[in-house]
C-alpha positions in Angstrom: 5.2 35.7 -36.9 3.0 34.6 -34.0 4.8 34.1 -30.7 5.5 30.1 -29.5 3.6 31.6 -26.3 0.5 32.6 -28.3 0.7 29.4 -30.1 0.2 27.1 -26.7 -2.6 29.4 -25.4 -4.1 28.8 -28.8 -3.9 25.1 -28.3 -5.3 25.1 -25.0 -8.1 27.4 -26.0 -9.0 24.8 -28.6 -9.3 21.8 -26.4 -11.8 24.2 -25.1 -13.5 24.8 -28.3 -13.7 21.3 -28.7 -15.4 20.6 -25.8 -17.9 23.4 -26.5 -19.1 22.0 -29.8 -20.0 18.4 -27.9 -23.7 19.2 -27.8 -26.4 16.1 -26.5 -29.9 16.7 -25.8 -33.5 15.1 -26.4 -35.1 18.5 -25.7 -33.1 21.2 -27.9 -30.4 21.2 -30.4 -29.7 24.8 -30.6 -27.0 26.7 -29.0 -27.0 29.7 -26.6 -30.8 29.8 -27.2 -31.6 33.4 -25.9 -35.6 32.5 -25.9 -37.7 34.5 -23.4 -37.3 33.2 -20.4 -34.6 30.6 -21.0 -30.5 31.6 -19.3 -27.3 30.4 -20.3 -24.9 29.9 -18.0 -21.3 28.4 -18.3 -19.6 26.6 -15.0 -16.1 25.2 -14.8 -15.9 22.8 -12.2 -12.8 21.0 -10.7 -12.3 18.1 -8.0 -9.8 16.0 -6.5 -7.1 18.3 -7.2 -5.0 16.8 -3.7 -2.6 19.4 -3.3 -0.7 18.8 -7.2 -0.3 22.4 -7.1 2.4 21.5 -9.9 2.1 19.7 -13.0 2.7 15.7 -12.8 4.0 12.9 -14.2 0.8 10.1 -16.0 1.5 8.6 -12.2 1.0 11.6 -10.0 4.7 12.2 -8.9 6.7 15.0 -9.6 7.0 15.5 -13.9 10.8 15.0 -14.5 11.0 13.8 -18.0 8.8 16.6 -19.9 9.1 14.2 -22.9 6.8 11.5 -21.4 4.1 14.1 -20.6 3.6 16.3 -18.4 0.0 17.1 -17.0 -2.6 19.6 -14.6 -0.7 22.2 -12.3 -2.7 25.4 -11.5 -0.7 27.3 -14.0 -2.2 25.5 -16.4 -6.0 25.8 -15.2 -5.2 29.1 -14.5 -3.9 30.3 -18.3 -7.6 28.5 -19.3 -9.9 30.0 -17.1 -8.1 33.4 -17.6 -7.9 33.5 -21.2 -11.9 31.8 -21.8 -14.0 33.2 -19.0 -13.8 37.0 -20.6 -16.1 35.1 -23.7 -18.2 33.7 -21.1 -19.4 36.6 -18.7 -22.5 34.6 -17.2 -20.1 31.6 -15.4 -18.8 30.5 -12.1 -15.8 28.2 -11.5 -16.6 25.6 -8.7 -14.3 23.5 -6.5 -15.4 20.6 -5.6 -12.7 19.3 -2.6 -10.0 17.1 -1.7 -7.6 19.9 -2.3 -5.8 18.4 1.0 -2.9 15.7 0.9 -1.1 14.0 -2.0 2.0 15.7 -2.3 4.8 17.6 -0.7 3.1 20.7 -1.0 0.8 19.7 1.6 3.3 17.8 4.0 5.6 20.1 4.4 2.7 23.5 4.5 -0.5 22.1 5.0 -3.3 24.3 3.9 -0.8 27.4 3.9 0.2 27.1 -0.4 -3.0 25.5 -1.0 -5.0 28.8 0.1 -2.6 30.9 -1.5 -3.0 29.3 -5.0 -7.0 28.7 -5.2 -7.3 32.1 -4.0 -5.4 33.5 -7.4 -8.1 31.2 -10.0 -11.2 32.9 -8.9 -13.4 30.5 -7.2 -16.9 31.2 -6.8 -17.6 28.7 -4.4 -16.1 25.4 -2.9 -17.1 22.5 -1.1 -15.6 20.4 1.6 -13.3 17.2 0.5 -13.2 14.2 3.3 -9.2 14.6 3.2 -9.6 18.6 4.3 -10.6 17.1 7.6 -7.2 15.2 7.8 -5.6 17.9 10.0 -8.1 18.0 12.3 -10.8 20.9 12.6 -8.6 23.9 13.4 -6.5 23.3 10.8 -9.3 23.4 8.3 -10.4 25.8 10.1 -7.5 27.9 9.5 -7.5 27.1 6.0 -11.0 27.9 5.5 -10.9 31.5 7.2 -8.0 32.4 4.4 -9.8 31.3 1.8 -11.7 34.4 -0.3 -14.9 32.7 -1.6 -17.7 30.8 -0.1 -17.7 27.3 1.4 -20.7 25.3 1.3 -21.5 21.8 2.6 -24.9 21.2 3.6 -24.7 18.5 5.6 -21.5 19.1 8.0 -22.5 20.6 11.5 -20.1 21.2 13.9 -19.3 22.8 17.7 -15.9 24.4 16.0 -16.0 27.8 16.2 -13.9 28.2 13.1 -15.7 25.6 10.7 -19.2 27.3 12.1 -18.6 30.7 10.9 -17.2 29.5 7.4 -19.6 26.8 6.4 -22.9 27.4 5.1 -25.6 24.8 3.1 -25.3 26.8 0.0 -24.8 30.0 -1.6 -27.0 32.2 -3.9 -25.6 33.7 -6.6 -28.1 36.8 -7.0 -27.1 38.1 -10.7 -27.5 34.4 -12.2 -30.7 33.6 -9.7 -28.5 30.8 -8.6 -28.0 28.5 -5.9 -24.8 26.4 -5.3 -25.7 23.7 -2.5 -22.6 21.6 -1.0 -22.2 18.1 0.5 -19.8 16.2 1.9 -19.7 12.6 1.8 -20.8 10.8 5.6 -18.2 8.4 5.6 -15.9 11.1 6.5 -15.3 10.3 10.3 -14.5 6.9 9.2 -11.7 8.1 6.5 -10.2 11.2 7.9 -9.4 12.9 11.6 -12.7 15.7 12.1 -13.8 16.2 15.7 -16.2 14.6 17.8 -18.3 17.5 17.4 -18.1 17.7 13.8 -21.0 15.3 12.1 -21.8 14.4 8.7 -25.7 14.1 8.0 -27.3 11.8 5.2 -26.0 13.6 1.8 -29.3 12.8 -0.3 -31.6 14.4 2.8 -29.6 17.0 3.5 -29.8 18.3 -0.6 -33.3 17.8 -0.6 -33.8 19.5 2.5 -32.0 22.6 1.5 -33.5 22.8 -2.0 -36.9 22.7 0.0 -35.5 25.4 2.1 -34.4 27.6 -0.8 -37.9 27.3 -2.8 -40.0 28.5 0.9 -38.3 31.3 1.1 -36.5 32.7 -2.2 -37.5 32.8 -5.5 -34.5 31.1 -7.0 -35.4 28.1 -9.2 -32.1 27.7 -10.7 -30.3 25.1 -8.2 -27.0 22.9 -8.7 -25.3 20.8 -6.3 -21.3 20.3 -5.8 -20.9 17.4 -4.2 -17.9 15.4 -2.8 -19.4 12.1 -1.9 -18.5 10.1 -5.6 -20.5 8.9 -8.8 -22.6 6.3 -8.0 -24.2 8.3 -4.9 -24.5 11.1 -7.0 -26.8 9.0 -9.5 -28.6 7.7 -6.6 -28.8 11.7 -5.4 -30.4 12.8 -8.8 -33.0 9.9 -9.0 -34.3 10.4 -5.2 -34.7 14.4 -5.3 -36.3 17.0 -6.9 -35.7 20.3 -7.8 -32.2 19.8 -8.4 -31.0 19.4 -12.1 -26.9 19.5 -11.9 -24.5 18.1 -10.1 -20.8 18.4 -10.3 -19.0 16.0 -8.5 -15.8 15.0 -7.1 -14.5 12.0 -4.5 -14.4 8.7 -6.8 -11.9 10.5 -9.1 -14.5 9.0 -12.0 -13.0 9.6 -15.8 -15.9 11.2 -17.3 -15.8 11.5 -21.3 -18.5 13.0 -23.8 -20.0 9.2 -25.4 -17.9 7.5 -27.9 -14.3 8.8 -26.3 -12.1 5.7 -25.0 -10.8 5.1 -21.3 -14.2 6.7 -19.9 -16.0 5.9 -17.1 -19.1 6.7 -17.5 -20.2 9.6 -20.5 -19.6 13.3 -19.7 -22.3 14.1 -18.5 -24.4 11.4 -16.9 -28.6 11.9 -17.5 -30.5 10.4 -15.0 -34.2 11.0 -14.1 -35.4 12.6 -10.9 -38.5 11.7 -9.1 -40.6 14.2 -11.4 -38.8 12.4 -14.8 -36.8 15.1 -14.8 -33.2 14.9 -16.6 -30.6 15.6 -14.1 -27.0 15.7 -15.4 -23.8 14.6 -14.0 -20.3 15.6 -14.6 -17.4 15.2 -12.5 -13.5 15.9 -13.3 -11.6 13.3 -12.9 -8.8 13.7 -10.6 -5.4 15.9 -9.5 -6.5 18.7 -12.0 -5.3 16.6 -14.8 -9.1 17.8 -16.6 -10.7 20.7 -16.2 -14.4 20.3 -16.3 -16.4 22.5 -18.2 -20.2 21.9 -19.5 -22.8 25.3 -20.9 -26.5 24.5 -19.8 -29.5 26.7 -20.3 -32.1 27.1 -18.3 -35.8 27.5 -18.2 -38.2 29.6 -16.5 -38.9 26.9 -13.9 -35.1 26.1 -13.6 -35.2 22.8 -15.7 -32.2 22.5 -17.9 -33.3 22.4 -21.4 -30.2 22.4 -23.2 -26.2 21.7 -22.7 -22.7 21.4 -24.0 -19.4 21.1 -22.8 -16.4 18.5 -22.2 -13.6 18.1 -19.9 -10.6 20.3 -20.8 -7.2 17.7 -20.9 -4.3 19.8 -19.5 -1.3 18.6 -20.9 2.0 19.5 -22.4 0.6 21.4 -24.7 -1.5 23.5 -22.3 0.6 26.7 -21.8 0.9 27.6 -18.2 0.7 30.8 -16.6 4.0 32.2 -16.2 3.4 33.7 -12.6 1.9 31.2 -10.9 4.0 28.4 -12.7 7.2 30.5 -11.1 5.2 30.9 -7.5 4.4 27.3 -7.5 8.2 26.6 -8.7 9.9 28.3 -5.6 7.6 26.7 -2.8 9.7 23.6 -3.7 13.3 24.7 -2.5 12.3 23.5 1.5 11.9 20.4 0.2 13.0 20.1 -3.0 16.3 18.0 -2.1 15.0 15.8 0.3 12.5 14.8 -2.1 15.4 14.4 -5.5 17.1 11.9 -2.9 17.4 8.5 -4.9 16.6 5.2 -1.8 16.9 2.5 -4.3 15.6 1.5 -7.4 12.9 -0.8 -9.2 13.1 -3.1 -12.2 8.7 -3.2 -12.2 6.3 -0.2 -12.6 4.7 -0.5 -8.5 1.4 0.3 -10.1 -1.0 2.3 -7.8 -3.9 2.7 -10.1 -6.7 -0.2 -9.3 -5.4 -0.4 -5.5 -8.9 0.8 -4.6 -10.7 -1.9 -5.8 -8.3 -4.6 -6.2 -4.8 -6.5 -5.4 -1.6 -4.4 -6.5 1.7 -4.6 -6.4 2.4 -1.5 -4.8 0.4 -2.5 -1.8 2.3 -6.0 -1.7 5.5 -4.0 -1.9 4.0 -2.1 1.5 3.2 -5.0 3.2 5.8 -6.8 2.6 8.1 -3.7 4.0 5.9 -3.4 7.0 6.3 -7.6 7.5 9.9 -7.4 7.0 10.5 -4.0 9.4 8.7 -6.2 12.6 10.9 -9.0 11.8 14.2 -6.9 11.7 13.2 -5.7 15.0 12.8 -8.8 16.6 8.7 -9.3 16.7 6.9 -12.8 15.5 4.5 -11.1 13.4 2.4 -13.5 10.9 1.4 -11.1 8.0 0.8 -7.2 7.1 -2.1 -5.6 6.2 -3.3 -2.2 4.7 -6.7 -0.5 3.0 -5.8 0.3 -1.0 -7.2 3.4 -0.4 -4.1 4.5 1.7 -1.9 4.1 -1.8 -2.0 7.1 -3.5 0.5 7.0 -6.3 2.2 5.0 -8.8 6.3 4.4 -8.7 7.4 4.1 -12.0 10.3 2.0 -13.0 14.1 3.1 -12.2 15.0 5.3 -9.1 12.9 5.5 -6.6 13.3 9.2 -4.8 12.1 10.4 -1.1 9.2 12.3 -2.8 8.0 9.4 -4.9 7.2 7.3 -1.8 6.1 10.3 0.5 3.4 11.1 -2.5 2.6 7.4 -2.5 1.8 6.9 1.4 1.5 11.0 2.1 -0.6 10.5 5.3 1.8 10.2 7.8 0.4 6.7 9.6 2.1 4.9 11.7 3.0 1.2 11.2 1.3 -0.9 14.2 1.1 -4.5 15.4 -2.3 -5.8 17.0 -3.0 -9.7 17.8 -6.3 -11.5 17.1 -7.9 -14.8 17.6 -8.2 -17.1 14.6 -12.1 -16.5 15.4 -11.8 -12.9 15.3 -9.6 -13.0 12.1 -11.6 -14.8 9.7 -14.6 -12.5 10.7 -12.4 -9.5 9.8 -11.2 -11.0 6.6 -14.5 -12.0 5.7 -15.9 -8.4 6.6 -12.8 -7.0 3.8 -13.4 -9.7 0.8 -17.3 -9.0 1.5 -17.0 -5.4 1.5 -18.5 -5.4 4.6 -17.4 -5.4 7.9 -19.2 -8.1 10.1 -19.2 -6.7 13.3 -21.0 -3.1 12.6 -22.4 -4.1 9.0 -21.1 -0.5 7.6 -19.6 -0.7 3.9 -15.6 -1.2 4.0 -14.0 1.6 2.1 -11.8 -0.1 -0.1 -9.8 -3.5 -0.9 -7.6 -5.2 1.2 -3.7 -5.5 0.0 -2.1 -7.9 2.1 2.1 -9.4 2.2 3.4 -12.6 1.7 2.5 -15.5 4.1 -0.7 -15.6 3.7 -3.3 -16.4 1.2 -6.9 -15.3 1.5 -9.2 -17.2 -1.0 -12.5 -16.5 -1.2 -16.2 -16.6 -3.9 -17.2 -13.0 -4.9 -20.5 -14.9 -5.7 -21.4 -16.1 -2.8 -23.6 -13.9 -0.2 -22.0 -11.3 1.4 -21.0 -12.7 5.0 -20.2 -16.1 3.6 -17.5 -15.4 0.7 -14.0 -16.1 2.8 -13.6 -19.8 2.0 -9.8 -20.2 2.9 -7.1 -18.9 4.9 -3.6 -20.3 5.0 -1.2 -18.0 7.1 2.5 -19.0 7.4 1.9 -22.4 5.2 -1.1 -23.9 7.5 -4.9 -23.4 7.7 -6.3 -20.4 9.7 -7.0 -21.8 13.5 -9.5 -20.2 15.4 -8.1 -21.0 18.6 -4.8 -19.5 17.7 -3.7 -16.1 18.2 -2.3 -13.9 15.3 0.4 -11.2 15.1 -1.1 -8.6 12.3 1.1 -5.6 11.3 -1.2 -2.9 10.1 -1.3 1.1 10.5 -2.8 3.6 13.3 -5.6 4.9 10.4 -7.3 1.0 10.1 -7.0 0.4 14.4 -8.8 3.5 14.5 -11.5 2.3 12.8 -10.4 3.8 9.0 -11.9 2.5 5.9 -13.8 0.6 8.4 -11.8 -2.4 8.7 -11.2 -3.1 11.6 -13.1 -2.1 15.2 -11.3 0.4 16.4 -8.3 -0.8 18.9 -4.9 -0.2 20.7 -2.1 -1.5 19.1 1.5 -1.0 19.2 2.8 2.0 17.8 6.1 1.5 15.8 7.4 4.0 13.0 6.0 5.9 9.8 5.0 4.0 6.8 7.0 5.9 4.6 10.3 5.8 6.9 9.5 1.5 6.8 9.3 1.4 2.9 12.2 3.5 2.6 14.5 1.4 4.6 12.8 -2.1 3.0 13.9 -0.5 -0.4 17.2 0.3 0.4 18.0 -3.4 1.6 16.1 -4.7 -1.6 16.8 -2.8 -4.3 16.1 -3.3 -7.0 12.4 -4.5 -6.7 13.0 -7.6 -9.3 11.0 -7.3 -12.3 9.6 -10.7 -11.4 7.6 -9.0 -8.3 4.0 -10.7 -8.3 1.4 -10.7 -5.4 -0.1 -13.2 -7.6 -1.2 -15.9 -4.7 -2.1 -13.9 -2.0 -5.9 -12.9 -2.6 -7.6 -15.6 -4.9 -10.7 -16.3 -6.3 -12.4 -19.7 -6.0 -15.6 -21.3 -6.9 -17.6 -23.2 -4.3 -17.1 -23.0 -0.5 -14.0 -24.4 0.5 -10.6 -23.8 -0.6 -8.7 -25.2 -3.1 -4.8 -25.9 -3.1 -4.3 -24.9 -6.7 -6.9 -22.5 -7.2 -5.9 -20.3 -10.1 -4.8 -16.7 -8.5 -7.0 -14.4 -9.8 -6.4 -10.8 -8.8 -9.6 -9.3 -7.8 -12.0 -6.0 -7.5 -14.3 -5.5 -4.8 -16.5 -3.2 -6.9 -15.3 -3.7 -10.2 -14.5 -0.5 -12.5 -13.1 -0.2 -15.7 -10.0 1.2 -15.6 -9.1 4.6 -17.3 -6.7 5.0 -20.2 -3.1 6.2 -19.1 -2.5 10.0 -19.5 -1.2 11.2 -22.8 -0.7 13.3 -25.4 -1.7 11.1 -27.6 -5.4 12.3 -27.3 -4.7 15.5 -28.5 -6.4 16.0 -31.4 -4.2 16.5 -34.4 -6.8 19.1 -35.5 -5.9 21.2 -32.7 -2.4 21.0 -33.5 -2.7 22.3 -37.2 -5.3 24.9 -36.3 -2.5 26.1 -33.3 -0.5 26.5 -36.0 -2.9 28.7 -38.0 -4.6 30.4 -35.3 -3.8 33.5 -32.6 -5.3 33.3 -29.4 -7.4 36.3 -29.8 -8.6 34.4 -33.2 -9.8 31.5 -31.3 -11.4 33.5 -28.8 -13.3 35.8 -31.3 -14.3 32.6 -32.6 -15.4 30.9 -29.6 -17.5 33.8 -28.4 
């Protein structure tokens, strides 16, 4: 009789079986072609993973009801790797960053768990996230010097001592003839807490630079790139270099899926042309380790990749998970673990995180409204709240709300603030946010606004950028441009975050998640009714209209990945689990 533990490393071995038979190319349709001259290699990649250490629930909180799903954790990535890299001697296992903040595990020990868990999957090589910077540069620094494996990033230079003698462009990997070049994406000073003396060069010239560099003085020809700077630079990066023909990317948390799979983003991988014609491919892993990435190229004598296959791995339930690790992980929870379990109300509507990036939601109306309602229970005049989507980093599902669920949602520790403006100043800053780009430096704006009740920003997303606000109504009349407004925002946007705002002193009043906590203690339960409905609406022509429909709208407009679930499991895999061994699977996978 096989073991019920043999039979869930079975099943995750297949979902890596599967991905290996996805083959796509207009060059070769042969596997593993061992032609003279030609090299396989295999590389599992991984991005994004923001400190869920554990597995999670479809909304990136803690998984408490095993029955809806449970998905990622390192125990699980670990009992893959482990039990599938033995079959594939010539690999490497890349990280591609953001392993900093998202949940407890990172609030409570920083870097300290974090370094102590990627160190036990065998990484080859790692580059830098913008959110490793959120600590500052010794932290990182810290972090970085416990780490066993190398960390590249191209593009970073910096007078810290610590991040100097652990950073390099790239890495060569001499038994593949290999190199691994890292980059980081630029915006980073604008989005997290590095140095002064820490700067972030052009990603694009800083790749093509170094592959230069490599070709001058090495022999290598075989060159990829990990790259934390999202999907649509990384196209752009493929089409304006050469030499480089893979890229495995991580920052956009972009669902990548071989063609023809639903809820994809883009197709797993990506083939775009380089300035020689050559195909460069793309693949990227989602995000929170909920996929493990994993794509087989092979290689010619001039480095070109003639051939590939590969998929993302889905770690779910029925992913076994390394018993060690899973019990390691497990125990790093007591410091925290009750605080966290503490119930601080309840809500009767799912306060959806997932398109606050690009577009209203109601957890960022729930947020604003808290951060509205706090400066009026204190006493202050304050017109309306304001925050960057970006800042929401998890969905609350419906029923209890607990401690942990809103510290993983707003895990950055920012301070609520207020700052006043001039009606002149205000519609430029509101125009700057619905444009996408701010109208006082002209840099891109790093995500959508979410904004509270008491005013309504309407505005034409086809108009030219710089002339889409058409409206403003704040407390019930027209914006004035004479007037003066009270805004409450946070400490990350008056510092110039996200690039909203230019960078000024406000007042400094308590933590976001302290103000949300308290607001859903005096209003629980959220109604199921909750709608943010009229506050950011799109109109057609230039001036506003009084009963413009309320269209909830993207910045950049995305499609919108499919929940997590087991229901893409393949039922194959679950009748061959039942027939197979692990060692059966593996024999047959090698």
């Amino acid at each position: 009789m096989v073991a019920p533990k043999s039979l869930a490393i079975a099943a995750s071995l297949l979902g890596l079986a599967a991905a290996e038979d996805a083959l796509y190319s207009n060059r070769l349709s042969k596997r593993f072609i061992d032609s003279e001259g030609n090299f396989n290699i295999s590389f599992y990649h991984i991005n994004d993973v923001h400190s869920h250490l554990d597995e999670f629930s479809s909304s990136g909180t803690d998984c408490t009801n095993p029955a809806r799903g449970c998905y990622g954790g390192y125990a699980r990535v670990k009992t893959v790797v482990d039990a599938t890299r033995p079959s594939h001697p010539d690999s490497l296992f890349l990280n591609v960053g953001d392993e900093f903040q998202g949940t407890l595990y990172y609030t409570f020990y920083k870097g300290e768990k974090i370094a102590e868990t990627i160190n036990q999957l065998g990484f080859d090589a790692m580059t830098l996230g913008n959110h490793e910077f959120d600590g500052g540069d010794d932290l990182l620094g810290d972090f970085l010097k416990n780490l066993t494996f190398p960390i590249v990033s191209a593009n970073i230079v910096s007078d810290n001592e610590k991040l100097n003698s652990t950073i390099k462009p790239y890495h060569i990997f001499p038994q593949y003839e290999l190199a691994v070049i890292g980059v980081t994406t630029q915006e980073t000073p604008d989005i997290s807490k590095p140095g002064e003396g820490t700067t972030f060069s052009d990603p694009i010239a800083a790749v093509q630079s170094t592959i230069d560099h490599i070709k001058s003085t090495t022999n290598i020809t075989r060159i990829a790139a990990i790259t934390h700077i999202g999907y649509e630079l990384d196209i752009k990066l493929a089409q304006e270099t050469s030499g480089l023909y893979l890229i495995m990317g991580g920052h956009s948390h972009t669902l990548l899926l071989p063609e023809g799979q639903d809820g994809a983003q883009g197709t797993y991988p990506t083939i775009e042309k380089n300035k020689d014609g050559d195909e460069v491919f793309i693949v990227t892993a989602y995000r929170w380790g909920e996929y493990l990435g994993y794509i087989d190229v092979t290689y010619d004598s001039e480095g070109k990749i003639l051939a590939y296959h590969g998929a993302p791995v889905h770690l779910t339930n029925t992913t076994a998970q390394d018993e060690g690790l899973e019990a390691q992980v497990k125990s790093w929870r007591g410091p925290f673990e009750a605080f966290a379990a503490e119930e601080v109300g309840e809500t009767n509507i799912v306060l959806d995180q997932t398109k606050c990036r690009t577009e209203e939601c109601i957890l960022g109306g729930v947020m604003t409204d808290a951060m509205l309602q706090y400066r009026i229970d204190g006493g202050g005049e304050p017109d309306f709240a304001l925050i960057n989507g970006g800042g929401v980093r998890a969905t609350i599902d419906q029923g209890k709300i607990t401690r942990g669920e809103v510290l993983t949602a707003f895990p950055f520790g920012n301070a609520v603030v207020e700052v006043t403006y001039s009606g002149e100043t205000l519609w430029k800053i509101l125009e700057g946010l619905v444009s996408m780009v701010n109208q006082f430096n002209q840099k891109k704006v790093g995500s959508f606004l979410q904004v509270s009740k008491n005013i309504k920003v309407e505005y034409n997303p086809n108009n030219e950028v710089g002339s889409r606000l058409v409206a403003v109504t704040i407390g019930g009349e027209p914006l004035d441009n004479s007037k003066e407004y009270k805004m409450v925002t946070i400490d990350f946007l008056t510092g110039g975050g996200d690039n909203f705002l230019e960078k000024v002193d406000g007042t400094i009043l308590d933590l976001m998640e302290e103000v949300l906590t308290s607001y859903v203690q005096a209003h629980s339960p959220i109604p199921a009714d909750y709608s943010v409905a009229e506050r950011i609406v799109i109109v057609d022509g230039k001036s506003g209209s009084g009963n413009a429909s309320a269209t909830t709208t993207t910045g950049a407009p995305t499609s919108t990945p499919t929940g997590s679930g087991a229901e893409r499991v393949s039922s194959v895999c679950s009748l061959l689990a039942l027939a197979a061994s692990a060692g059966l699977l593996l024999t047959m996978m090698s």
